[in-house]
CHARMM internal coordinates of N, CA and C (Angstrom, degrees):
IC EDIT
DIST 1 N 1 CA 1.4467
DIST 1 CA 1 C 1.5253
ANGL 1 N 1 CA 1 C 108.67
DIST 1 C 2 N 1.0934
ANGL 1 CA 1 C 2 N 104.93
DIHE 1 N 1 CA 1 C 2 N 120.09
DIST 2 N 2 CA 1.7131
ANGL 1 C 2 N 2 CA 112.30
DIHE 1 CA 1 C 2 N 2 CA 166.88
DIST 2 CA 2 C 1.4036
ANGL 2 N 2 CA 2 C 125.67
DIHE 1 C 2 N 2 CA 2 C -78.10
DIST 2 C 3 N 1.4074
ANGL 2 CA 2 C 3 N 114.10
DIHE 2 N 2 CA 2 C 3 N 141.18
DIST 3 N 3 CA 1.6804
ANGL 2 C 3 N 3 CA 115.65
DIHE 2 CA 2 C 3 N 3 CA -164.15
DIST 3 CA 3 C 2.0712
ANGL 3 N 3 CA 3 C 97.61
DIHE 2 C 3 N 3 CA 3 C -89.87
DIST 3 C 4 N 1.0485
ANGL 3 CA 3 C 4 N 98.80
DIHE 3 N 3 CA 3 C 4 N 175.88
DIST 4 N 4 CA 1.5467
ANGL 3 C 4 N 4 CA 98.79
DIHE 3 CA 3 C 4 N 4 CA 155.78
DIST 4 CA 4 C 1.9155
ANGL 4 N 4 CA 4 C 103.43
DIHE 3 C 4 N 4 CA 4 C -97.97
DIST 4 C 5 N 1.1324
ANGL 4 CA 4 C 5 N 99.36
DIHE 4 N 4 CA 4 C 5 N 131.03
DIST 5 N 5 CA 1.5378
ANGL 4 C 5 N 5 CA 89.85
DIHE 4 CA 4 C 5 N 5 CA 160.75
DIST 5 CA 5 C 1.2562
ANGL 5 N 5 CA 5 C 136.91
DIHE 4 C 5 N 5 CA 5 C -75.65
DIST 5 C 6 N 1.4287
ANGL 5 CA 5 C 6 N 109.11
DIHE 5 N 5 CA 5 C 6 N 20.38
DIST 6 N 6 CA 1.8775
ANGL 5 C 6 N 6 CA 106.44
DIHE 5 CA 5 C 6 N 6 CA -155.10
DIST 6 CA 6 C 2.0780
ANGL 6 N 6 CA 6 C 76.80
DIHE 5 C 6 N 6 CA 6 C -125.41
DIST 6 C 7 N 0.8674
ANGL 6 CA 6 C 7 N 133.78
DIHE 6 N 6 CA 6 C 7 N -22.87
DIST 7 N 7 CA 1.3457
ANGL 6 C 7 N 7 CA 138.00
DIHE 6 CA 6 C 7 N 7 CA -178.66
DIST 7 CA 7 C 1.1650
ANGL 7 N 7 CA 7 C 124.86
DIHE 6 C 7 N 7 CA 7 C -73.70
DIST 7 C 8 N 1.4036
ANGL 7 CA 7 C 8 N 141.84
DIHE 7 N 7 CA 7 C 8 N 152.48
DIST 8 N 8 CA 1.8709
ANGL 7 C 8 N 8 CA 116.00
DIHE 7 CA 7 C 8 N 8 CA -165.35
DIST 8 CA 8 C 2.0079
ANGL 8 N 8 CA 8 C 72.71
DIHE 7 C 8 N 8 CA 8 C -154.96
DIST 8 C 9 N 1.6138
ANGL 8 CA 8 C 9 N 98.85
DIHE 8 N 8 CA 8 C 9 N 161.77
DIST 9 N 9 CA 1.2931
ANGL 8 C 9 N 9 CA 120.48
DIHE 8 CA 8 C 9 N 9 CA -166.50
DIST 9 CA 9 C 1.6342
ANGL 9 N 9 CA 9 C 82.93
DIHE 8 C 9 N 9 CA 9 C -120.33
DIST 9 C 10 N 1.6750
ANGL 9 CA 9 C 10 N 114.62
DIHE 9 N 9 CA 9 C 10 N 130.99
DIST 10 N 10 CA 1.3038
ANGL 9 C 10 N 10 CA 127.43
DIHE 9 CA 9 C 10 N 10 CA 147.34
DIST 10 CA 10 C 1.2383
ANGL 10 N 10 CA 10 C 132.54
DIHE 9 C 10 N 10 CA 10 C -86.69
DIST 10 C 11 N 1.4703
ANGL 10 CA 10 C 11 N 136.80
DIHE 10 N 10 CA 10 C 11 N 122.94
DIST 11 N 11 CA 1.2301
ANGL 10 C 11 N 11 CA 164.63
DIHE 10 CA 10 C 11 N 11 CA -87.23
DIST 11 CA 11 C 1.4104
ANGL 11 N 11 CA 11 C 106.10
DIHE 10 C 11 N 11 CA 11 C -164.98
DIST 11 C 12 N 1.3613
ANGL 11 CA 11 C 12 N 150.07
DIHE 11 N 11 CA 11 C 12 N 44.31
DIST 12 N 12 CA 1.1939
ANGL 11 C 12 N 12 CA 132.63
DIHE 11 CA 11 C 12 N 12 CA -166.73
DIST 12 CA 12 C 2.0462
ANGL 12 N 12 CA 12 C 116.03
DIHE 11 C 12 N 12 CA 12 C -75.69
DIST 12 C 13 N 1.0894
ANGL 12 CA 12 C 13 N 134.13
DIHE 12 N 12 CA 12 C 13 N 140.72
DIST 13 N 13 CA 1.4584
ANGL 12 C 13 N 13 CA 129.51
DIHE 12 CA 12 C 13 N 13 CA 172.06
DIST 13 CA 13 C 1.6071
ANGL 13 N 13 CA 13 C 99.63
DIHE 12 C 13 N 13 CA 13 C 81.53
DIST 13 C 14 N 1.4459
ANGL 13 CA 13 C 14 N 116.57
DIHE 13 N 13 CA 13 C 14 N 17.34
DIST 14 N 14 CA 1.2109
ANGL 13 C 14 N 14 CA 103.03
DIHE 13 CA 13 C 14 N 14 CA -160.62
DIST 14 CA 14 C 1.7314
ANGL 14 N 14 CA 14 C 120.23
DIHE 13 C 14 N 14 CA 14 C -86.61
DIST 14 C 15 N 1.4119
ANGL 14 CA 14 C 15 N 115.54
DIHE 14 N 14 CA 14 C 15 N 33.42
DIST 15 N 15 CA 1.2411
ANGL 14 C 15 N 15 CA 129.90
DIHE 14 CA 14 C 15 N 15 CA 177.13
DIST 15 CA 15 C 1.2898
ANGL 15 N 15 CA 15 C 123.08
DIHE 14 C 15 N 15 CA 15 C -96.91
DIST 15 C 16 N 1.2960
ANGL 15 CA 15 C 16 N 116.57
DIHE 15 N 15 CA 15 C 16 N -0.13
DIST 16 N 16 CA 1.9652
ANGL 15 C 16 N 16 CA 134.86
DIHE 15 CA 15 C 16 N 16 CA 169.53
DIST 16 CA 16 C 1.6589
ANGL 16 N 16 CA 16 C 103.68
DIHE 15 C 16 N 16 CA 16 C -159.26
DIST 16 C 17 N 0.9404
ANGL 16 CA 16 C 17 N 85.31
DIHE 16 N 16 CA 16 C 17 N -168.34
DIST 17 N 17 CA 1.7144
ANGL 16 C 17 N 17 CA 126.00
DIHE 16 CA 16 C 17 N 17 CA -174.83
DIST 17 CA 17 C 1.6870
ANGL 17 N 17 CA 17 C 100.12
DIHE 16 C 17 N 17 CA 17 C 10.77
DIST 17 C 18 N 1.4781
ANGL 17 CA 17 C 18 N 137.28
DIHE 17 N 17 CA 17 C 18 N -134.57
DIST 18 N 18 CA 0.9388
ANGL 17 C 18 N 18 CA 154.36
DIHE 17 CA 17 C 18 N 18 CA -176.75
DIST 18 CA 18 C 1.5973
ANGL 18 N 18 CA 18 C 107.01
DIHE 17 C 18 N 18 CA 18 C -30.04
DIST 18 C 19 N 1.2648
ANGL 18 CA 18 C 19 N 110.31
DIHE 18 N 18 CA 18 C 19 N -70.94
DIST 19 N 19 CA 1.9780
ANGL 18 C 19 N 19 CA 124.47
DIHE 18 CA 18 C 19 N 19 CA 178.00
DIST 19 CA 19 C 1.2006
ANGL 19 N 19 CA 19 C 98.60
DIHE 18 C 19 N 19 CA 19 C -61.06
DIST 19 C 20 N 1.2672
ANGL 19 CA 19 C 20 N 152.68
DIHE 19 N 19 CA 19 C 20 N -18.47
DIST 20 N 20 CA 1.4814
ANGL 19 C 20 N 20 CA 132.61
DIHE 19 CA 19 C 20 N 20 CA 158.45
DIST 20 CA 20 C 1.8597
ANGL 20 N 20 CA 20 C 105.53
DIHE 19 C 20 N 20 CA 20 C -85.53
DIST 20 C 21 N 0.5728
ANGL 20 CA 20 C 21 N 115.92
DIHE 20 N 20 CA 20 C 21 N -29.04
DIST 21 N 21 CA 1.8742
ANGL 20 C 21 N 21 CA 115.01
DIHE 20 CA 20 C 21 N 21 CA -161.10
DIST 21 CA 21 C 2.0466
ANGL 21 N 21 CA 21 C 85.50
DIHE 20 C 21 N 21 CA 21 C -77.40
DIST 21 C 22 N 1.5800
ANGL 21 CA 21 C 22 N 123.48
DIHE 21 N 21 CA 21 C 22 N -43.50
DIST 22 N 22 CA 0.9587
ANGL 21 C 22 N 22 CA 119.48
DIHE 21 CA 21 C 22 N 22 CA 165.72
DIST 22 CA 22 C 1.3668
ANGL 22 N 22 CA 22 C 135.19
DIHE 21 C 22 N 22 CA 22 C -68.57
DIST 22 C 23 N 1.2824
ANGL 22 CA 22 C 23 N 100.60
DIHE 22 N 22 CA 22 C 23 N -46.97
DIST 23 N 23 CA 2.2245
ANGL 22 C 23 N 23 CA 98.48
DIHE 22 CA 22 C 23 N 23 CA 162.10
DIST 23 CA 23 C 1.7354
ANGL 23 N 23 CA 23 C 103.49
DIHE 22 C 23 N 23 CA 23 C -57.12
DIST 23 C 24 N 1.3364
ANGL 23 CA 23 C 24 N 139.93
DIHE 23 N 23 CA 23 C 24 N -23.36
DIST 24 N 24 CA 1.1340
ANGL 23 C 24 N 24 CA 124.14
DIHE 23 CA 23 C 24 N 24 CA -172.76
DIST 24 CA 24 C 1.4826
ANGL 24 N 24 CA 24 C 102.19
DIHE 23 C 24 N 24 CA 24 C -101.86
DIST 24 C 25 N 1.2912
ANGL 24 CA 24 C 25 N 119.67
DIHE 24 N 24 CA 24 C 25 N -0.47
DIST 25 N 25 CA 1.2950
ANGL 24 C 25 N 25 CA 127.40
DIHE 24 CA 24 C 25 N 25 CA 177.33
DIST 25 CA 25 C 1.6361
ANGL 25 N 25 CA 25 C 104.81
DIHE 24 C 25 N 25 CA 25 C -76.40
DIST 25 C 26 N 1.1111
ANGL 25 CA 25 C 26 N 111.58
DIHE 25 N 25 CA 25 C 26 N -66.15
DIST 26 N 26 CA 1.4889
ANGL 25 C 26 N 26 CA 126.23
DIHE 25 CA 25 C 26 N 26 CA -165.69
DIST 26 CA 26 C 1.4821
ANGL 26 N 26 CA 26 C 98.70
DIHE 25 C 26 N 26 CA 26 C -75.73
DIST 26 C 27 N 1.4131
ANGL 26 CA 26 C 27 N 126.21
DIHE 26 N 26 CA 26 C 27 N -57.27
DIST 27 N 27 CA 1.8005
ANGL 26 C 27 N 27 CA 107.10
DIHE 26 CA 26 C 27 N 27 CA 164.39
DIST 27 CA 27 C 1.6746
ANGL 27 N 27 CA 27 C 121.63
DIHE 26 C 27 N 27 CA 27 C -23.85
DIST 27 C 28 N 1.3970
ANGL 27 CA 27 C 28 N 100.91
DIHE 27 N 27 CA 27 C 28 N -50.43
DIST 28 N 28 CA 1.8001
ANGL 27 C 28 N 28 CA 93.76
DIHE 27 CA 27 C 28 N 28 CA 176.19
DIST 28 CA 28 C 1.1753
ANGL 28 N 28 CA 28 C 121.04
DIHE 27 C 28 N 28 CA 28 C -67.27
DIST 28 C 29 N 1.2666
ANGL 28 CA 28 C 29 N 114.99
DIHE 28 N 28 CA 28 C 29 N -4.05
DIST 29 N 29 CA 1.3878
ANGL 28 C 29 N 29 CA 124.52
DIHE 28 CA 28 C 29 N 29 CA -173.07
DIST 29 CA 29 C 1.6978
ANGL 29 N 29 CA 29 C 111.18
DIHE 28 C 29 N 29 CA 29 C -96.57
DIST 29 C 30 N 1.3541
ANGL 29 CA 29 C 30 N 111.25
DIHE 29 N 29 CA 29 C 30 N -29.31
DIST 30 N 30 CA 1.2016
ANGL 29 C 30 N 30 CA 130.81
DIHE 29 CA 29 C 30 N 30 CA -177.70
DIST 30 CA 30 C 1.5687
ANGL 30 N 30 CA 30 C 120.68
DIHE 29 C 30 N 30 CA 30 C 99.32
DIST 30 C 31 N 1.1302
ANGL 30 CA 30 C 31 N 101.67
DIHE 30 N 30 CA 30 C 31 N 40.88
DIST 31 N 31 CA 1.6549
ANGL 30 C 31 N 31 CA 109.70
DIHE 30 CA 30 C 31 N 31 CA 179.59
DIST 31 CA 31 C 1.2388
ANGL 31 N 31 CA 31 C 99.37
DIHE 30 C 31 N 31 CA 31 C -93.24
DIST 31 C 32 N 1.4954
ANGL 31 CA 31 C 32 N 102.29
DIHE 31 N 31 CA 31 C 32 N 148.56
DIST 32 N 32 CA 1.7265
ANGL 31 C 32 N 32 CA 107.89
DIHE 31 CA 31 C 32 N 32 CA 171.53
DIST 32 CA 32 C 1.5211
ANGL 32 N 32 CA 32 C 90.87
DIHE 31 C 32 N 32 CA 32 C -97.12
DIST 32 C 33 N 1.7387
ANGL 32 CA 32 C 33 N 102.25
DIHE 32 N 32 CA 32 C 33 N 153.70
DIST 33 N 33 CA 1.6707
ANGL 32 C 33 N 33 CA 94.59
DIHE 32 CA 32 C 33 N 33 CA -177.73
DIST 33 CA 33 C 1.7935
ANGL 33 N 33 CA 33 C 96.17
DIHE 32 C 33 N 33 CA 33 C -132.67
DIST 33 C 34 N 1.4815
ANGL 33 CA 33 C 34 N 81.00
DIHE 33 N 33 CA 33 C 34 N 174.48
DIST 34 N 34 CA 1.6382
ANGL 33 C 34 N 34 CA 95.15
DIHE 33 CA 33 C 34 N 34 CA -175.41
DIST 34 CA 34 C 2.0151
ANGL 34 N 34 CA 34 C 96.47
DIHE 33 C 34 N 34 CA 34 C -131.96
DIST 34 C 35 N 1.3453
ANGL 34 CA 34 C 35 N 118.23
DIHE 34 N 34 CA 34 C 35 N 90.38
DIST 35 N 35 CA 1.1830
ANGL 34 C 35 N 35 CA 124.63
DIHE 34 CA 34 C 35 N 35 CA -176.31
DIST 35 CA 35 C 1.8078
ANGL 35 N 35 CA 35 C 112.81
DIHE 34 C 35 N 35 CA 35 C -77.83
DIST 35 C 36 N 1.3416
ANGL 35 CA 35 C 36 N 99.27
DIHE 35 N 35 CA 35 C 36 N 151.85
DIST 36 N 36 CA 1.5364
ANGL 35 C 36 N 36 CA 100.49
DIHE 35 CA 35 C 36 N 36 CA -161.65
DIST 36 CA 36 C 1.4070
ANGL 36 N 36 CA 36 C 103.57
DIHE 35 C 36 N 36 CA 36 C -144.16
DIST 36 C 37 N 1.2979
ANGL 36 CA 36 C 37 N 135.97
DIHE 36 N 36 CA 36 C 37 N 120.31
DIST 37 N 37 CA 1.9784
ANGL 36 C 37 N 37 CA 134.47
DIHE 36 CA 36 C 37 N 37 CA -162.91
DIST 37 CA 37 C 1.6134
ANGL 37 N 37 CA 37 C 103.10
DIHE 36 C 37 N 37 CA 37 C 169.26
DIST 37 C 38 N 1.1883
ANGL 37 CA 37 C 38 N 101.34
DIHE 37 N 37 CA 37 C 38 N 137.44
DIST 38 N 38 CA 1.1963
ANGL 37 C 38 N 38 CA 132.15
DIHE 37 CA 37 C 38 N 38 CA 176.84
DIST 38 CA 38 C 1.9057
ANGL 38 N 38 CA 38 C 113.48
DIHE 37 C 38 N 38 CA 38 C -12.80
DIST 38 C 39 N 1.0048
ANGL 38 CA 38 C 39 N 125.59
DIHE 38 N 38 CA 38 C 39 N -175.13
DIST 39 N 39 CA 1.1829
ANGL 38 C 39 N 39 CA 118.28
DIHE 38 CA 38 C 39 N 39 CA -178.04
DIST 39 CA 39 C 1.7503
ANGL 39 N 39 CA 39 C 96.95
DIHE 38 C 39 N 39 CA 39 C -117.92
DIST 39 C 40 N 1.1874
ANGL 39 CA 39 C 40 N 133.80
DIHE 39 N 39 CA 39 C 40 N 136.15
DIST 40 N 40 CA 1.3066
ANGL 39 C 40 N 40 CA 152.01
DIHE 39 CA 39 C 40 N 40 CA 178.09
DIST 40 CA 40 C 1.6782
ANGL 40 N 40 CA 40 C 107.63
DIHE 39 C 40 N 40 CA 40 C 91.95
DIST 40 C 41 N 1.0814
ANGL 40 CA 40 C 41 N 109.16
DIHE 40 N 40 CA 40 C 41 N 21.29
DIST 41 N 41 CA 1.6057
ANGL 40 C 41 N 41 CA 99.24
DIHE 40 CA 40 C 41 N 41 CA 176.98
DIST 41 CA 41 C 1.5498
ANGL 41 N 41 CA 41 C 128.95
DIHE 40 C 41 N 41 CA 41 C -99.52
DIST 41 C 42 N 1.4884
ANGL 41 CA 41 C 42 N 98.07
DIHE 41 N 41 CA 41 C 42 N 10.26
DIST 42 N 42 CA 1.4656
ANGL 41 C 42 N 42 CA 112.00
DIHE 41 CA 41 C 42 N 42 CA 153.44
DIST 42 CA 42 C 1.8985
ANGL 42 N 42 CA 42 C 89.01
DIHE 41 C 42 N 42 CA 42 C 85.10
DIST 42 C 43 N 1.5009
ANGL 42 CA 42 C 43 N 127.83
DIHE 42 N 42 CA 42 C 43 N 43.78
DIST 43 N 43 CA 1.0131
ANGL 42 C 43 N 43 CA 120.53
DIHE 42 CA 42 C 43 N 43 CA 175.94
DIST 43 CA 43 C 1.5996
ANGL 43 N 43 CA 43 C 119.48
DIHE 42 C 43 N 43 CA 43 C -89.79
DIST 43 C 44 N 1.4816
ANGL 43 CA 43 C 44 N 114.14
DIHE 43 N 43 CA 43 C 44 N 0.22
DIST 44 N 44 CA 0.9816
ANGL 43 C 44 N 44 CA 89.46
DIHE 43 CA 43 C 44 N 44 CA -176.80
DIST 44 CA 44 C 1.8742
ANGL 44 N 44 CA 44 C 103.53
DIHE 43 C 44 N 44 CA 44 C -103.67
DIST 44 C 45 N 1.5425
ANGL 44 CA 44 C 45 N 134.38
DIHE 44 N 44 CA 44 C 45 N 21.90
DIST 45 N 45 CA 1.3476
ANGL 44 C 45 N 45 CA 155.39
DIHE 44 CA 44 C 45 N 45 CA 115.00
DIST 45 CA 45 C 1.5290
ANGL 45 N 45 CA 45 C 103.22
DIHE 44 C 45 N 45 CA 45 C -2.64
DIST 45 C 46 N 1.5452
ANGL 45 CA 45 C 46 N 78.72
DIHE 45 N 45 CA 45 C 46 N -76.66
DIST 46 N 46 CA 1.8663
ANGL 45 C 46 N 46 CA 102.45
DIHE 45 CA 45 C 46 N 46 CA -167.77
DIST 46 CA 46 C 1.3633
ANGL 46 N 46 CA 46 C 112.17
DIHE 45 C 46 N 46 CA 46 C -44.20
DIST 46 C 47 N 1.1006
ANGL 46 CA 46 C 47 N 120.35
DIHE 46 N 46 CA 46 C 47 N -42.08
DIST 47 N 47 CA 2.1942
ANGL 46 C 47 N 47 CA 145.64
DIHE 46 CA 46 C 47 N 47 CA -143.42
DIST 47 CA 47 C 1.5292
ANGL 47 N 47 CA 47 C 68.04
DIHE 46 C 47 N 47 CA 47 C -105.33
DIST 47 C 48 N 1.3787
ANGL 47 CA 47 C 48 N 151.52
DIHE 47 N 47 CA 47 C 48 N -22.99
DIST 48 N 48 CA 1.7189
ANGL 47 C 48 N 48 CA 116.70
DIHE 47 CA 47 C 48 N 48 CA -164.43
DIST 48 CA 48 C 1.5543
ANGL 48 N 48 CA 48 C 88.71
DIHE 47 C 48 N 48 CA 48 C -101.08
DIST 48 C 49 N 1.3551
ANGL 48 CA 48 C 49 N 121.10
DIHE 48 N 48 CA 48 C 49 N -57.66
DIST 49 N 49 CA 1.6268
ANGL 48 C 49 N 49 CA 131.08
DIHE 48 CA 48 C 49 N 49 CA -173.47
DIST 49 CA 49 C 1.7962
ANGL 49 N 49 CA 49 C 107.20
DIHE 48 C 49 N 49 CA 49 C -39.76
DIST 49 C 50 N 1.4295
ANGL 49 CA 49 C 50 N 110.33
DIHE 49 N 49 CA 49 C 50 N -40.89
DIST 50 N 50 CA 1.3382
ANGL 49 C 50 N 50 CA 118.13
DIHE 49 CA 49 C 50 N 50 CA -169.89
DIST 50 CA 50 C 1.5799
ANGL 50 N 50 CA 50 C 109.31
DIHE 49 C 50 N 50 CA 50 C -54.10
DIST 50 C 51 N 1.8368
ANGL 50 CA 50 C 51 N 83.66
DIHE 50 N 50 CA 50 C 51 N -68.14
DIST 51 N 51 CA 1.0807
ANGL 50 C 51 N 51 CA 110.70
DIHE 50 CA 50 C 51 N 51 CA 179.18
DIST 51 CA 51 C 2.2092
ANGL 51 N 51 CA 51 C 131.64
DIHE 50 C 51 N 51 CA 51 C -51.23
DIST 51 C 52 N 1.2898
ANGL 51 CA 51 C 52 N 88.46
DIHE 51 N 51 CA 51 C 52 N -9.82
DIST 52 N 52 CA 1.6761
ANGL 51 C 52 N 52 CA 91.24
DIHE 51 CA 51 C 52 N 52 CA 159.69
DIST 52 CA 52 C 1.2916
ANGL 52 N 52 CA 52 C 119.95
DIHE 51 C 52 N 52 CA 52 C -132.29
DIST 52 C 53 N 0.8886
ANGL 52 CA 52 C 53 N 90.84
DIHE 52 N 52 CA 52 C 53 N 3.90
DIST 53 N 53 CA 1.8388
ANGL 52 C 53 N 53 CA 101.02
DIHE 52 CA 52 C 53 N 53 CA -166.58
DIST 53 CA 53 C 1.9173
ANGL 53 N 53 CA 53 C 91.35
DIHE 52 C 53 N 53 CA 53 C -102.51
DIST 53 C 54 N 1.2689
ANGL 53 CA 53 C 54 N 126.51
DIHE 53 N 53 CA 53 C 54 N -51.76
DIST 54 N 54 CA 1.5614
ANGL 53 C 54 N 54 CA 114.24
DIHE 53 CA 53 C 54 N 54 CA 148.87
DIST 54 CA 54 C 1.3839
ANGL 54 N 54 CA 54 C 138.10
DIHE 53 C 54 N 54 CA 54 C -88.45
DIST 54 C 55 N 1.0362
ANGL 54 CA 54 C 55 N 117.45
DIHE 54 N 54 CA 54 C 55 N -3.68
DIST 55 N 55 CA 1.7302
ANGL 54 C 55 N 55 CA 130.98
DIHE 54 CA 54 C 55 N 55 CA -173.72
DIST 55 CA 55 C 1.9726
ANGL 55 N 55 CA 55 C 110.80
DIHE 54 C 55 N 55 CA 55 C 59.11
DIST 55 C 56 N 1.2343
ANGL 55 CA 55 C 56 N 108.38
DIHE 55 N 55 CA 55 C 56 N 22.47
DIST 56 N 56 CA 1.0340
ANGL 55 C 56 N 56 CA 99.98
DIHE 55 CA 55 C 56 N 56 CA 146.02
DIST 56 CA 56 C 1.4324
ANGL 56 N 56 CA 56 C 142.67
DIHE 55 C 56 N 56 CA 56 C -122.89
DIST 56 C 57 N 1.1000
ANGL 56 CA 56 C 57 N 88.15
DIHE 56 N 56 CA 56 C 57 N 172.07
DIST 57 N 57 CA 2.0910
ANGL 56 C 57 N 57 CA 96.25
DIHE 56 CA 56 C 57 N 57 CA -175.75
DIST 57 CA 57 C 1.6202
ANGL 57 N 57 CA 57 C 116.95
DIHE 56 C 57 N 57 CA 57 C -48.52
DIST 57 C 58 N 1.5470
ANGL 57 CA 57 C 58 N 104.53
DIHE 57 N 57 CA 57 C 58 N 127.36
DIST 58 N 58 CA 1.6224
ANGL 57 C 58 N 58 CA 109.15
DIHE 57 CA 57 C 58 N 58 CA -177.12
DIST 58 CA 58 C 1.5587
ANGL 58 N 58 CA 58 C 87.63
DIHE 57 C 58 N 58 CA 58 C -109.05
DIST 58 C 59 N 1.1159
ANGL 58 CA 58 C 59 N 135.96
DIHE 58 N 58 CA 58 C 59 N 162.61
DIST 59 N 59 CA 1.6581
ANGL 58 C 59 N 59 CA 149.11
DIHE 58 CA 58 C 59 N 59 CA 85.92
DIST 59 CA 59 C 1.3327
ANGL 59 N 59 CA 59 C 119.38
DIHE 58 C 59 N 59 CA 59 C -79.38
DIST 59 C 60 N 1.2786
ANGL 59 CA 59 C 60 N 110.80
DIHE 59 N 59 CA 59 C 60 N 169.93
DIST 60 N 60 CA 1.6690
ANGL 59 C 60 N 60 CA 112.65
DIHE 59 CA 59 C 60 N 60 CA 166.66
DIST 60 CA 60 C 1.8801
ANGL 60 N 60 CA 60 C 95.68
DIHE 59 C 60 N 60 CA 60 C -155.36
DIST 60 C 61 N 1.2366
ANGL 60 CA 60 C 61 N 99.80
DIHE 60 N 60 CA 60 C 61 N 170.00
DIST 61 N 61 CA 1.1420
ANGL 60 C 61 N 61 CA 108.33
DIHE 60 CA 60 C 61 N 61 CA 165.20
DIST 61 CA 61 C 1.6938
ANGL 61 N 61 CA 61 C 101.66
DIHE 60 C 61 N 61 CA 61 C -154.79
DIST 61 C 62 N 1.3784
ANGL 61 CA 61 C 62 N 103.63
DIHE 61 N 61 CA 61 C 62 N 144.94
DIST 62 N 62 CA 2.0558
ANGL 61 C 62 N 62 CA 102.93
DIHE 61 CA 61 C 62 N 62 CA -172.30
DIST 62 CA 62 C 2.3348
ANGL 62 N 62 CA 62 C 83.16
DIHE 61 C 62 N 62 CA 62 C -127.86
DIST 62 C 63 N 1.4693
ANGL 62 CA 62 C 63 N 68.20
DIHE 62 N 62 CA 62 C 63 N 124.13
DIST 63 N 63 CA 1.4510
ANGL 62 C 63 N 63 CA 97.83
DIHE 62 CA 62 C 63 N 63 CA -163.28
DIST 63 CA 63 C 1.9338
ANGL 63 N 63 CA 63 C 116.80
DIHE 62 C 63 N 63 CA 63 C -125.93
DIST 63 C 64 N 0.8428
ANGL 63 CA 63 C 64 N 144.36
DIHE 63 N 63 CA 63 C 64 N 134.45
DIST 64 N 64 CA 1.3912
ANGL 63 C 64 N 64 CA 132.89
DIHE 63 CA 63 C 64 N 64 CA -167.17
DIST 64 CA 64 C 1.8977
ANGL 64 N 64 CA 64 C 94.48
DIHE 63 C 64 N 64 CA 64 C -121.78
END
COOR INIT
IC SEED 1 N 1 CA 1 C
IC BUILD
């Protein structure tokens, strides 16, 4: 199945448990994502690993 590339998947908590296992879910899939988690949880780690390890597009924003 082909993604649109202009479309991005939202990600909430996605800096552990469940919201990471799912942003790395849908990266293999080829979703561009828009990641969303707390502030100090080292998300933007996450947004680099994603981001070469699937070749697609991360944002994040760490938000309380």
């Amino acid at each position: 199945m082909e993604t649109d590339k202009s479309c991005f998947s939202l990600v909430t908590g996605s800096s552990t448990g469940i919201g990471r296992a799912v942003a790395r879910e849908l990266a293999s899939r080829g979703h561009n994502l828009i990641l969303a988690a707390l502030p100090g949880q080292d998300l933007p780690a996450l947004c680099s690993e994603i981001k070469s390890k699937f070749g697609t597009e991360v944002l994040y924003f760490e938000v309380d």
